[in-house]
Backbone atoms as SQL, in Angstrom:
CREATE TABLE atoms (id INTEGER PRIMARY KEY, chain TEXT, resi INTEGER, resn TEXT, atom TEXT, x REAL, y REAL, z REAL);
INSERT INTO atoms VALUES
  (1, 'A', 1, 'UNK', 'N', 47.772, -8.180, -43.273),
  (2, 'A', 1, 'UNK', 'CA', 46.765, -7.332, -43.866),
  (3, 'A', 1, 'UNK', 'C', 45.869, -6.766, -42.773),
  (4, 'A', 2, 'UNK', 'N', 45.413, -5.237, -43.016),
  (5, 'A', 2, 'UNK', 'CA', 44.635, -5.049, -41.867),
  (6, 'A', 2, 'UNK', 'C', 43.411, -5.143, -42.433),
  (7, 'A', 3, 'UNK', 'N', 42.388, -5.268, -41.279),
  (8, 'A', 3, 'UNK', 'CA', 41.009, -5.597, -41.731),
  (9, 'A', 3, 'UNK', 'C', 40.131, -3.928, -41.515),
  (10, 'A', 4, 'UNK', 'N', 39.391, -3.676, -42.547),
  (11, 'A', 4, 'UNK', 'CA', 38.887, -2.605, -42.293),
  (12, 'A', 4, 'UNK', 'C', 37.488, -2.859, -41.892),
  (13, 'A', 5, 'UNK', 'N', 36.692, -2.000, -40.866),
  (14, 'A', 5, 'UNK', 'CA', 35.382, -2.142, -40.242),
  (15, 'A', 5, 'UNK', 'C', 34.298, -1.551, -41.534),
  (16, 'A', 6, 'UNK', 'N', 33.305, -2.329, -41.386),
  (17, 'A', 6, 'UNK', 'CA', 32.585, -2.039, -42.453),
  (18, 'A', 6, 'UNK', 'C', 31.330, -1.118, -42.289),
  (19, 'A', 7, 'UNK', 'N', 30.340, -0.924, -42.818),
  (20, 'A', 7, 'UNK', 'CA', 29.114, -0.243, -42.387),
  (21, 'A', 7, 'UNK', 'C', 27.735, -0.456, -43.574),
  (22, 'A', 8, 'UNK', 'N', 26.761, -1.013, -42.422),
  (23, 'A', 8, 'UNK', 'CA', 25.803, -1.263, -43.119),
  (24, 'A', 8, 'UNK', 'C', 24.662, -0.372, -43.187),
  (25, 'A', 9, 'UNK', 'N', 23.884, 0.439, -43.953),
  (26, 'A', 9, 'UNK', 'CA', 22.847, 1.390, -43.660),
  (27, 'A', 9, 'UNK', 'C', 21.726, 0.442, -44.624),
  (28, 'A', 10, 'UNK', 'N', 20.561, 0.425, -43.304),
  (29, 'A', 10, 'UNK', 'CA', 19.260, 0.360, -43.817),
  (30, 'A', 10, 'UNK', 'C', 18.486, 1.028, -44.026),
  (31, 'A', 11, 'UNK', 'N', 17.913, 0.791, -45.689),
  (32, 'A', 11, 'UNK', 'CA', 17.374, 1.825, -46.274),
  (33, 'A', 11, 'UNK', 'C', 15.815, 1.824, -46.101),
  (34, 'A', 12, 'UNK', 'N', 15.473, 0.392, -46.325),
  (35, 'A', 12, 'UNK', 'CA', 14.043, 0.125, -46.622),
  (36, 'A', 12, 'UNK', 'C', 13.453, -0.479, -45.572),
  (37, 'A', 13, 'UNK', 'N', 12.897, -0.687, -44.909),
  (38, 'A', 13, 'UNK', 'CA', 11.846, -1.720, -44.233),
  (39, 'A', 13, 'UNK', 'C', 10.704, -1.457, -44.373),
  (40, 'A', 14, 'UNK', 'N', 10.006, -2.353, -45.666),
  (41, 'A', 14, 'UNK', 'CA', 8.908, -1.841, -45.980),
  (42, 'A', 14, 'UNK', 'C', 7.695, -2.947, -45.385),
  (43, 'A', 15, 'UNK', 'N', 6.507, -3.102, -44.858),
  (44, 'A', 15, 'UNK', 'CA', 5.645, -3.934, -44.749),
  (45, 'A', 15, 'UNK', 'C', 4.229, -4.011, -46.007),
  (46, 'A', 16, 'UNK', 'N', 4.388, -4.990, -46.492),
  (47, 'A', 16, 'UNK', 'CA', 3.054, -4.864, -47.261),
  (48, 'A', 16, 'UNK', 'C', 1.653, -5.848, -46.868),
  (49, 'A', 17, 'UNK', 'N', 0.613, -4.914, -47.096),
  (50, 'A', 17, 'UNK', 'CA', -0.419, -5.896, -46.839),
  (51, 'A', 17, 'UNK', 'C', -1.739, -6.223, -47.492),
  (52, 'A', 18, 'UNK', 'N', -1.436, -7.349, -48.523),
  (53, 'A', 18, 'UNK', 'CA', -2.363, -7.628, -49.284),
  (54, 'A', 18, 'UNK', 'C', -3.425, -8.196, -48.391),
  (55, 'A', 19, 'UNK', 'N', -4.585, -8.872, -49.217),
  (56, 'A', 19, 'UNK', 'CA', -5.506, -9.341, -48.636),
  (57, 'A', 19, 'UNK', 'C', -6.410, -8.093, -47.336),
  (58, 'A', 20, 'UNK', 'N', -6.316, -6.743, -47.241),
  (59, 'A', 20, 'UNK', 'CA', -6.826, -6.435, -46.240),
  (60, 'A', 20, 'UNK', 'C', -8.443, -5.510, -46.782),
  (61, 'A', 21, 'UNK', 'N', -8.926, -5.978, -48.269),
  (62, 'A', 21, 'UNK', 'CA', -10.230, -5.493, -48.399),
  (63, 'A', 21, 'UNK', 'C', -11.507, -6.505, -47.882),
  (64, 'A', 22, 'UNK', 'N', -12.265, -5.574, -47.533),
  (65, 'A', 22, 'UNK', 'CA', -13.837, -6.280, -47.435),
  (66, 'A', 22, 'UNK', 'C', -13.854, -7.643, -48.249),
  (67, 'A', 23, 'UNK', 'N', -14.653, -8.831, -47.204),
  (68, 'A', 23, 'UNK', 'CA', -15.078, -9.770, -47.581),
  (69, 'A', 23, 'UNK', 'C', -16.148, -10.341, -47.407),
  (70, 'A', 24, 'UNK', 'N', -17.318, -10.679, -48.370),
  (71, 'A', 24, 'UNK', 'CA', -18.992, -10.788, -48.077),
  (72, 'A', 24, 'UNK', 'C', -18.639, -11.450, -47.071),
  (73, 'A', 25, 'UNK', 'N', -19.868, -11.954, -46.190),
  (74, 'A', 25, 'UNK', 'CA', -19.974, -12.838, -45.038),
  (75, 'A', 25, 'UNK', 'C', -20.202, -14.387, -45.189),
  (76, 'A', 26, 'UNK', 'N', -20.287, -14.416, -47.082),
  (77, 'A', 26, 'UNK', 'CA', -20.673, -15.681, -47.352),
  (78, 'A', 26, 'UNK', 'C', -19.411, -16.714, -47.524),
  (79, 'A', 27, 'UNK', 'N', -17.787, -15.662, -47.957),
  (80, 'A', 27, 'UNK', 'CA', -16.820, -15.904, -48.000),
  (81, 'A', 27, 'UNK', 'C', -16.098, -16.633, -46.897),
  (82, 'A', 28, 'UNK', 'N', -15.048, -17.251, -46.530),
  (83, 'A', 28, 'UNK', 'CA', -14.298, -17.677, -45.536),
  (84, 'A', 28, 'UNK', 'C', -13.316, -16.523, -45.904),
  (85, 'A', 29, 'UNK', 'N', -12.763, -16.068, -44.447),
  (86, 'A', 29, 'UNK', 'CA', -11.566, -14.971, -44.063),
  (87, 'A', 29, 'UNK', 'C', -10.416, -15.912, -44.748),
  (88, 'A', 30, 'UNK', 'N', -9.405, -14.836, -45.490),
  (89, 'A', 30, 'UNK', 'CA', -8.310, -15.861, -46.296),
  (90, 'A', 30, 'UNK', 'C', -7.365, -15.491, -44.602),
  (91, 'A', 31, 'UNK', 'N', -6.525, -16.430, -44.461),
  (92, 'A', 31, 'UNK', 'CA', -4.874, -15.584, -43.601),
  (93, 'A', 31, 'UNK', 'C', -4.381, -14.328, -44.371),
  (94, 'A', 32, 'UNK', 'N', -3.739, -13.609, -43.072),
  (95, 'A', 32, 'UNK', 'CA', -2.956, -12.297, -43.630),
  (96, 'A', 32, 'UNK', 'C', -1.789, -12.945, -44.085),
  (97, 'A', 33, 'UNK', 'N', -1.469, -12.383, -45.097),
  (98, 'A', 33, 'UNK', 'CA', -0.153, -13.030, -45.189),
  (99, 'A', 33, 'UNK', 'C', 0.738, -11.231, -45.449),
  (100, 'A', 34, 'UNK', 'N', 1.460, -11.004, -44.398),
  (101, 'A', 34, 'UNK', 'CA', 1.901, -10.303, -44.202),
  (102, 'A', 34, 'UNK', 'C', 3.648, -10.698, -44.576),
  (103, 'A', 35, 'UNK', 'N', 4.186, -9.610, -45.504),
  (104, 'A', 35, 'UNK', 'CA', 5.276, -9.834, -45.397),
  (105, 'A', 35, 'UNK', 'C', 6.353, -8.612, -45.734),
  (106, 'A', 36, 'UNK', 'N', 7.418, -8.484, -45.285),
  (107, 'A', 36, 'UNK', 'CA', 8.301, -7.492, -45.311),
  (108, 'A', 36, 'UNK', 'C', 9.559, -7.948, -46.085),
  (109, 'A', 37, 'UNK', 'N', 9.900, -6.300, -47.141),
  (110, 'A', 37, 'UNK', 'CA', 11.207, -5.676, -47.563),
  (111, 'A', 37, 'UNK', 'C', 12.538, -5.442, -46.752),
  (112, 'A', 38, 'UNK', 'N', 13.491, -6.476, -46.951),
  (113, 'A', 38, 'UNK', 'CA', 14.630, -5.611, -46.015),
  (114, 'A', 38, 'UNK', 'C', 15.800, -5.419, -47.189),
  (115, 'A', 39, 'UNK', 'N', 16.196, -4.198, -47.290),
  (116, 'A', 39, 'UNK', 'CA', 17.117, -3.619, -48.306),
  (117, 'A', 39, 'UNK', 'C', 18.007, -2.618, -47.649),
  (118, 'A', 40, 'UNK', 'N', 19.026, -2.657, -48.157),
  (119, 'A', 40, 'UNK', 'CA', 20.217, -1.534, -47.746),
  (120, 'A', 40, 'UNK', 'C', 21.209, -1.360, -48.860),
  (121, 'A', 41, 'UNK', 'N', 22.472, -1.075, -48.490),
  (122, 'A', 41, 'UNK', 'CA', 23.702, -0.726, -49.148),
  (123, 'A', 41, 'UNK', 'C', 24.755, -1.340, -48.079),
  (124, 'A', 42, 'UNK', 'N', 25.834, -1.963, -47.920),
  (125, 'A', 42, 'UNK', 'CA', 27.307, -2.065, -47.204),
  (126, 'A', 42, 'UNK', 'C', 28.032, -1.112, -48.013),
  (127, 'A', 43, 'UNK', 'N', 28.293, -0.486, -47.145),
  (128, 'A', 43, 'UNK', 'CA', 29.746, 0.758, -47.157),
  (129, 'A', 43, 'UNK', 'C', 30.919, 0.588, -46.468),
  (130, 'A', 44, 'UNK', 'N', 31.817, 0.550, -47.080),
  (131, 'A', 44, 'UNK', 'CA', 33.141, 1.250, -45.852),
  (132, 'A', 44, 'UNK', 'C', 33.629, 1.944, -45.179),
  (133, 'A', 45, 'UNK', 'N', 33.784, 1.524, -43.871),
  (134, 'A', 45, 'UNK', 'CA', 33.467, 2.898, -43.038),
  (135, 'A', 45, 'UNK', 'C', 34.462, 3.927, -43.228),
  (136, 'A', 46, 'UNK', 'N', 35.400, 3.630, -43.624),
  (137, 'A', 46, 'UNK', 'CA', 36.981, 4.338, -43.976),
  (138, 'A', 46, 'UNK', 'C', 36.598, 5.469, -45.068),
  (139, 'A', 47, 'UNK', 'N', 36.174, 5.103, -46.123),
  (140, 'A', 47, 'UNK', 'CA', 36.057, 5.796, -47.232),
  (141, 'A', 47, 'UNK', 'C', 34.370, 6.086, -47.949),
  (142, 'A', 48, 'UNK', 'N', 33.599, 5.456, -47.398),
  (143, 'A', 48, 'UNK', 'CA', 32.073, 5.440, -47.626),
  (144, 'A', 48, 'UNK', 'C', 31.590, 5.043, -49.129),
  (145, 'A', 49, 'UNK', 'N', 32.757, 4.382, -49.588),
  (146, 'A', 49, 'UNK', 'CA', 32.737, 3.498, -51.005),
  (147, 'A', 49, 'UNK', 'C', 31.935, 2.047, -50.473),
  (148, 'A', 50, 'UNK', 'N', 30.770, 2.059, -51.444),
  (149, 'A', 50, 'UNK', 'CA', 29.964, 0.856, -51.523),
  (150, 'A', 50, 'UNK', 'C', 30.948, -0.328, -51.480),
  (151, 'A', 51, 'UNK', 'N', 30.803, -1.275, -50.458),
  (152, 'A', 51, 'UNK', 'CA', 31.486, -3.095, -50.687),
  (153, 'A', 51, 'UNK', 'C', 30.829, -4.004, -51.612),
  (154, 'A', 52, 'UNK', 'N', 31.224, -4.364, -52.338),
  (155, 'A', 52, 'UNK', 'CA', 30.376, -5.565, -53.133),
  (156, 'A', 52, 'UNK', 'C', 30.944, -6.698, -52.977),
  (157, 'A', 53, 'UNK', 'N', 30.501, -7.750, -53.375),
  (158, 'A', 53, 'UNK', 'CA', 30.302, -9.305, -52.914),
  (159, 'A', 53, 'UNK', 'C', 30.416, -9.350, -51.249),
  (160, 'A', 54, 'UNK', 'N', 29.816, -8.411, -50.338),
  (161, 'A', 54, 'UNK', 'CA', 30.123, -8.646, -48.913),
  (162, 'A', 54, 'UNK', 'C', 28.412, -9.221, -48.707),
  (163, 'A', 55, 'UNK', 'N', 28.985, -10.631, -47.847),
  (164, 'A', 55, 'UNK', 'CA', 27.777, -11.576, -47.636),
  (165, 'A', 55, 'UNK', 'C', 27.212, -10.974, -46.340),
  (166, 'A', 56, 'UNK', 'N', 25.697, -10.872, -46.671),
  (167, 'A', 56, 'UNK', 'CA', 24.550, -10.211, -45.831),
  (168, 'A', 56, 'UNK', 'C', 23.929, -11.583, -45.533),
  (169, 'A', 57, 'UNK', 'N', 23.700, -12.043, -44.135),
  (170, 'A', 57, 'UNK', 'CA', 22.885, -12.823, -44.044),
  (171, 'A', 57, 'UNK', 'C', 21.730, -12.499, -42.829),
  (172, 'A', 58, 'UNK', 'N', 20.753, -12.672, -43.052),
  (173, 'A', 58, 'UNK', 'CA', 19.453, -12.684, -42.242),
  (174, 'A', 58, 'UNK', 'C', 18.890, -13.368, -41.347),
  (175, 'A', 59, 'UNK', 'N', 18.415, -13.657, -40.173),
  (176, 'A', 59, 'UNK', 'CA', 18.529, -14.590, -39.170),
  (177, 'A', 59, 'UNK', 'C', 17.389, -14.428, -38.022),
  (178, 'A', 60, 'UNK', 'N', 16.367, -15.621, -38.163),
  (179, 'A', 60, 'UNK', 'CA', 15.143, -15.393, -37.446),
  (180, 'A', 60, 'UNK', 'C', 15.253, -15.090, -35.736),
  (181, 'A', 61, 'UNK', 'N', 14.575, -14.617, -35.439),
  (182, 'A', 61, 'UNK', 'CA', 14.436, -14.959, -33.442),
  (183, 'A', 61, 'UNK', 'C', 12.998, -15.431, -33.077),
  (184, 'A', 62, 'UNK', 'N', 12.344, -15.763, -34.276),
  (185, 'A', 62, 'UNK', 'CA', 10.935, -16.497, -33.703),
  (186, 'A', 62, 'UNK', 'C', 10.763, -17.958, -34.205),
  (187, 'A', 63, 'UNK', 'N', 9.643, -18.783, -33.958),
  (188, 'A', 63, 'UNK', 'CA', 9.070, -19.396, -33.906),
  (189, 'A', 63, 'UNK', 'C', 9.235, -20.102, -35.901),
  (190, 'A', 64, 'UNK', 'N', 9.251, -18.788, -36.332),
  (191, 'A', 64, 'UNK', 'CA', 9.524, -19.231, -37.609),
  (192, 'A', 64, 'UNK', 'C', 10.726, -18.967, -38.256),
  (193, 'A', 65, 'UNK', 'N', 11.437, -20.546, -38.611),
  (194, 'A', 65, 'UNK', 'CA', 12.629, -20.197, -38.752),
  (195, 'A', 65, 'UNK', 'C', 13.178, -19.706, -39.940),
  (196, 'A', 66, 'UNK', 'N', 13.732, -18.510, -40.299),
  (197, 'A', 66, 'UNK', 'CA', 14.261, -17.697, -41.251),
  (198, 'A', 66, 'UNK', 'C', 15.558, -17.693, -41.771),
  (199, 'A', 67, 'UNK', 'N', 16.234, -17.851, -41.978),
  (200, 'A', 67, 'UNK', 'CA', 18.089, -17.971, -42.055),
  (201, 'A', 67, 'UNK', 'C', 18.491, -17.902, -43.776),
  (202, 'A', 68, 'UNK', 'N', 18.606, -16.473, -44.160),
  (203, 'A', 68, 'UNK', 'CA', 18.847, -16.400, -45.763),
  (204, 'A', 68, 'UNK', 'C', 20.433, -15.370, -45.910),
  (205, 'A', 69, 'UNK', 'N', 20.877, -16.013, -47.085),
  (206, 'A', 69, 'UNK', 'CA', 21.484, -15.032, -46.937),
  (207, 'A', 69, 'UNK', 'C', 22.013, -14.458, -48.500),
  (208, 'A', 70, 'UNK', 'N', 22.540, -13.342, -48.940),
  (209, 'A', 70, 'UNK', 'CA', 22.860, -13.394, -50.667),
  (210, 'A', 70, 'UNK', 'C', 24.318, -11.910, -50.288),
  (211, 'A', 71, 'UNK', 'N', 24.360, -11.657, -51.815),
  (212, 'A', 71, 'UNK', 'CA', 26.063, -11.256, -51.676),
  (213, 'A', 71, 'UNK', 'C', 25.646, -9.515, -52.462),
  (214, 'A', 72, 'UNK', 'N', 26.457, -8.747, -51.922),
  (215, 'A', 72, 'UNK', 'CA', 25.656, -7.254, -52.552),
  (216, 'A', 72, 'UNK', 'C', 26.415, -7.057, -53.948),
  (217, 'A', 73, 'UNK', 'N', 25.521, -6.156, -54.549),
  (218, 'A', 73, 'UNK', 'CA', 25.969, -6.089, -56.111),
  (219, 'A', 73, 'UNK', 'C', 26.914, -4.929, -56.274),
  (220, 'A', 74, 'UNK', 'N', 27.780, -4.712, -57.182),
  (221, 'A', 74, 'UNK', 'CA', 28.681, -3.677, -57.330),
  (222, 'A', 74, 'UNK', 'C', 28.109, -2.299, -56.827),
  (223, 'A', 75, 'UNK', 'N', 27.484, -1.805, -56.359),
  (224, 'A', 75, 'UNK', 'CA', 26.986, -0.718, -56.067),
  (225, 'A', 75, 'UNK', 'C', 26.946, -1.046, -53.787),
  (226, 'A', 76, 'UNK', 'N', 27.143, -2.297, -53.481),
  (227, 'A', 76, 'UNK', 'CA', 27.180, -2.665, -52.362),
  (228, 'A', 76, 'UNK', 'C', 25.399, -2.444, -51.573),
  (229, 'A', 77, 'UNK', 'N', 24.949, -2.709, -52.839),
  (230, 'A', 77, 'UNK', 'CA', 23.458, -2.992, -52.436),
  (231, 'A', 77, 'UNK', 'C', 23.056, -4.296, -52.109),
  (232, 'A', 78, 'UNK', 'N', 22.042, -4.603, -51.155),
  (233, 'A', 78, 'UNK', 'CA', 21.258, -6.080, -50.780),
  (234, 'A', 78, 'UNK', 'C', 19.875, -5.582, -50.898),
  (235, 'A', 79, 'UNK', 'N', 18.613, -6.983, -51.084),
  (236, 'A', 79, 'UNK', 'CA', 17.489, -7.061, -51.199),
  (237, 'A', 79, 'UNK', 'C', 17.022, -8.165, -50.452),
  (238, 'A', 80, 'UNK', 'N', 16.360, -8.607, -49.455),
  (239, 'A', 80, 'UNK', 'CA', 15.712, -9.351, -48.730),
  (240, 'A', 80, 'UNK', 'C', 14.136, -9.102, -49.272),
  (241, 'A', 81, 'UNK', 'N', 13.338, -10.057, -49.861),
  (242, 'A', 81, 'UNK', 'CA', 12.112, -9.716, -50.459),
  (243, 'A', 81, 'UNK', 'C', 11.118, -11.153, -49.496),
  (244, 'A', 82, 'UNK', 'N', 10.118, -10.789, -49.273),
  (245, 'A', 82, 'UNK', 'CA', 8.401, -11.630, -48.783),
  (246, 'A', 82, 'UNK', 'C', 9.318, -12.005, -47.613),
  (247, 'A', 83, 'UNK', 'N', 9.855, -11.791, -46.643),
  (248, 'A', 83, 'UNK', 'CA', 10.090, -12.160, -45.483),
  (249, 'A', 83, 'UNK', 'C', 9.114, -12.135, -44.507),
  (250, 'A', 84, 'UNK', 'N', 8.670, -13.271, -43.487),
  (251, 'A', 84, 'UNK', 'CA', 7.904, -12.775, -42.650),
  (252, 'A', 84, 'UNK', 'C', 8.044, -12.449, -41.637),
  (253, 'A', 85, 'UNK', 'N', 6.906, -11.564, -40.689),
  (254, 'A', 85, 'UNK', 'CA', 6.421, -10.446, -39.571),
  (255, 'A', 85, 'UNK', 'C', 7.853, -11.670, -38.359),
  (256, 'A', 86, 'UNK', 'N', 8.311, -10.830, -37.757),
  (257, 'A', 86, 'UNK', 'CA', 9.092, -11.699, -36.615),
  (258, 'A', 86, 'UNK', 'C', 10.275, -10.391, -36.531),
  (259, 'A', 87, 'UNK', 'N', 11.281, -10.813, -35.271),
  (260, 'A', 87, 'UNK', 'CA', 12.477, -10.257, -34.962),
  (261, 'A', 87, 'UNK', 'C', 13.545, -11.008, -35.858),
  (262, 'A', 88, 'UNK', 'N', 14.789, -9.896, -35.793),
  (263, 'A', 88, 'UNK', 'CA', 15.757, -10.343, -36.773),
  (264, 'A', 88, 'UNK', 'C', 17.109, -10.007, -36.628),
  (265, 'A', 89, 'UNK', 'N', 18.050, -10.513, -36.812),
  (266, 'A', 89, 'UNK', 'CA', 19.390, -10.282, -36.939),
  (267, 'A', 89, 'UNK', 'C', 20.088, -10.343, -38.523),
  (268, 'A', 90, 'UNK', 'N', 20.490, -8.611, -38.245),
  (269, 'A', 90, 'UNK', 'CA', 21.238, -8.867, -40.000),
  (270, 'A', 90, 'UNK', 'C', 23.109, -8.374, -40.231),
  (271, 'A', 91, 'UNK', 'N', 23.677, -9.445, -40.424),
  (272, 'A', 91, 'UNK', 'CA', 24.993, -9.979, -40.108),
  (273, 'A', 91, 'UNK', 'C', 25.754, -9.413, -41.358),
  (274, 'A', 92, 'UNK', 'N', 26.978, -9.013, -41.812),
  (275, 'A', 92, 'UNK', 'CA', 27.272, -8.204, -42.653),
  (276, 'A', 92, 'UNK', 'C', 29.021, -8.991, -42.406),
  (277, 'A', 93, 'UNK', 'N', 29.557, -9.974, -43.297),
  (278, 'A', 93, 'UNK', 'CA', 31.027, -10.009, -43.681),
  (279, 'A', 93, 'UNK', 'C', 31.758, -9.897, -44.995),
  (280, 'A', 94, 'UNK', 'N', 32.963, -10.137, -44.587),
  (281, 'A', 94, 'UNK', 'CA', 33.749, -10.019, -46.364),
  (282, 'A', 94, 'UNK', 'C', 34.750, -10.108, -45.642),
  (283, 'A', 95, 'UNK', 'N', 35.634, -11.246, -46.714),
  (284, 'A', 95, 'UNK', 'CA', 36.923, -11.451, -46.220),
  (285, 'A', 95, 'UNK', 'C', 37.837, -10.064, -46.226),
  (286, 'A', 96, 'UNK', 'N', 38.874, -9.767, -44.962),
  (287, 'A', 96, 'UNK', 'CA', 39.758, -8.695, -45.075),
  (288, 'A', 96, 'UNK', 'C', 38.554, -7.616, -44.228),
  (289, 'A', 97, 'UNK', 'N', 37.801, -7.743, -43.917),
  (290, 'A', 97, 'UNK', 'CA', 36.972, -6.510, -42.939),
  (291, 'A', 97, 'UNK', 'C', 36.917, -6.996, -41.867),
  (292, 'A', 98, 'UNK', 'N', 36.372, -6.118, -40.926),
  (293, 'A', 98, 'UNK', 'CA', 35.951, -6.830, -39.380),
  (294, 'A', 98, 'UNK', 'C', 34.083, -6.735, -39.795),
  (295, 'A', 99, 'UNK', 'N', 33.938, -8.258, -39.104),
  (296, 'A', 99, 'UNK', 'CA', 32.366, -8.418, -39.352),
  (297, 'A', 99, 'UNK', 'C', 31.404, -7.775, -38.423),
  (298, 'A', 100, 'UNK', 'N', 30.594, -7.312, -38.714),
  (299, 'A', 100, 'UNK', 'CA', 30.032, -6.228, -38.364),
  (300, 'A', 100, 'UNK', 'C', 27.889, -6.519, -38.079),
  (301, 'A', 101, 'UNK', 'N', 27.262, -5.861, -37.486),
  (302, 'A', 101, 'UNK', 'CA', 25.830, -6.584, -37.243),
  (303, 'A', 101, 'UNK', 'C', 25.103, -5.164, -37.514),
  (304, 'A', 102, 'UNK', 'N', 23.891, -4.999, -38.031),
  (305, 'A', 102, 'UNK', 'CA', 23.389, -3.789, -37.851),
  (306, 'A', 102, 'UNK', 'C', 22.860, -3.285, -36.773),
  (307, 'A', 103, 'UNK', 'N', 23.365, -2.312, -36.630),
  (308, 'A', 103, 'UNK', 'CA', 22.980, -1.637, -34.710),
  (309, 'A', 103, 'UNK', 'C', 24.337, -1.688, -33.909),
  (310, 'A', 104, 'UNK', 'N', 25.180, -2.054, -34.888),
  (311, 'A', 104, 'UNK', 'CA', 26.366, -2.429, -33.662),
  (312, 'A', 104, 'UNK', 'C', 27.068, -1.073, -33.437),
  (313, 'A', 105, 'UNK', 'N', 27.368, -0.929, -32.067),
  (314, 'A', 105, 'UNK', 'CA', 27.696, 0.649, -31.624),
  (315, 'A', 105, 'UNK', 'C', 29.244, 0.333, -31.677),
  (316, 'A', 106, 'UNK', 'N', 29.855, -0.340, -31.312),
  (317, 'A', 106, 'UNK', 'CA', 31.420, -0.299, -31.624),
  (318, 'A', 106, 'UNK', 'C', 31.963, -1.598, -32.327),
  (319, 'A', 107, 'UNK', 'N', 33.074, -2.018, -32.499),
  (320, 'A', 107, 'UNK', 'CA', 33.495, -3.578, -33.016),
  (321, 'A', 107, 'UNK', 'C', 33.232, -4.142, -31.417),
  (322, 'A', 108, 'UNK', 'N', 32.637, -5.339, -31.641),
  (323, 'A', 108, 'UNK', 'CA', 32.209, -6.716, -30.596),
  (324, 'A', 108, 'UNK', 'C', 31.275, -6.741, -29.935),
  (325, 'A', 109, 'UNK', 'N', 30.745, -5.619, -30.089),
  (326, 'A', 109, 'UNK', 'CA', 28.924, -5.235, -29.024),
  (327, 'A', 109, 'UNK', 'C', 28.435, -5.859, -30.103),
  (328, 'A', 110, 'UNK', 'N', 27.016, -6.599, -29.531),
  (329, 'A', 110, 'UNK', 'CA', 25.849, -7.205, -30.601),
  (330, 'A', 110, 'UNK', 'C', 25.494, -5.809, -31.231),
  (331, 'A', 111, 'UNK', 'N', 24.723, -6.403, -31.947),
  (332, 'A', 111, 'UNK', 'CA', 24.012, -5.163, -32.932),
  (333, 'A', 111, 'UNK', 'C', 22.341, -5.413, -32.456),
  (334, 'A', 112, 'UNK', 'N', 21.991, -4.292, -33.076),
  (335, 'A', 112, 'UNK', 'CA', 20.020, -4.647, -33.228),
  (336, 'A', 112, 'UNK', 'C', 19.503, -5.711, -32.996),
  (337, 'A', 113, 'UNK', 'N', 18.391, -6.317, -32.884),
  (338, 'A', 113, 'UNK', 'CA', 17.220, -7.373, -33.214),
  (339, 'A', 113, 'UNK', 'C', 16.055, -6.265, -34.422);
């Protein structure tokens, strides 16, 4: 069987930030709790038909360790939701494809942080 190369496009990287109104002086400062959206689609690069059940997993490079991962829905969509502020690696397989990283410029070069 040949394996076909896949393709991941990121759609969203959204940051949200609650907690950032005025607080009397009588109050204690709460923490930011800062946290980010990571969402896309997996496509095939052959035919640009959405992949579904291809496992997306997520992968910290800081201090705080992150490592999630979930499977895209018939439409070859993913949702990463309240993740926090840090660098990241996002890993993209399915049996029968070549596995693939986002940012990756050919098959076997790393991809992004």
């Amino acid at each position: 069987m040949r394996s076909l190369p896949i393709l991941c496009l990121l759609l969203i990287s959204a940051v949200r930030f609650p907690g950032l109104c005025a607080q009397s002086p009588t109050t204690a400062p709460t923490p930011n709790k800062e946290t980010a959206t990571v969402a896309g689609n997996v496509l095939r690069l052959d035919t640009g038909e959405p992949l579904k059940k291809a496992r997306v997993s997520l992968q910290s490079h800081n201090s705080v360790a992150v490592s999630d991962f979930l499977l895209t829905d018939d439409q070859g969509h993913f949702l990463f939701d309240k993740i926090p502020p840090g660098s990241y690696e996002l890993h993209i397989s399915r049996n029968g494809y070549v596995e693939s990283e986002y940012g990756q410029k050919k098959l076997g070069a790393p991809g992004a942080i």
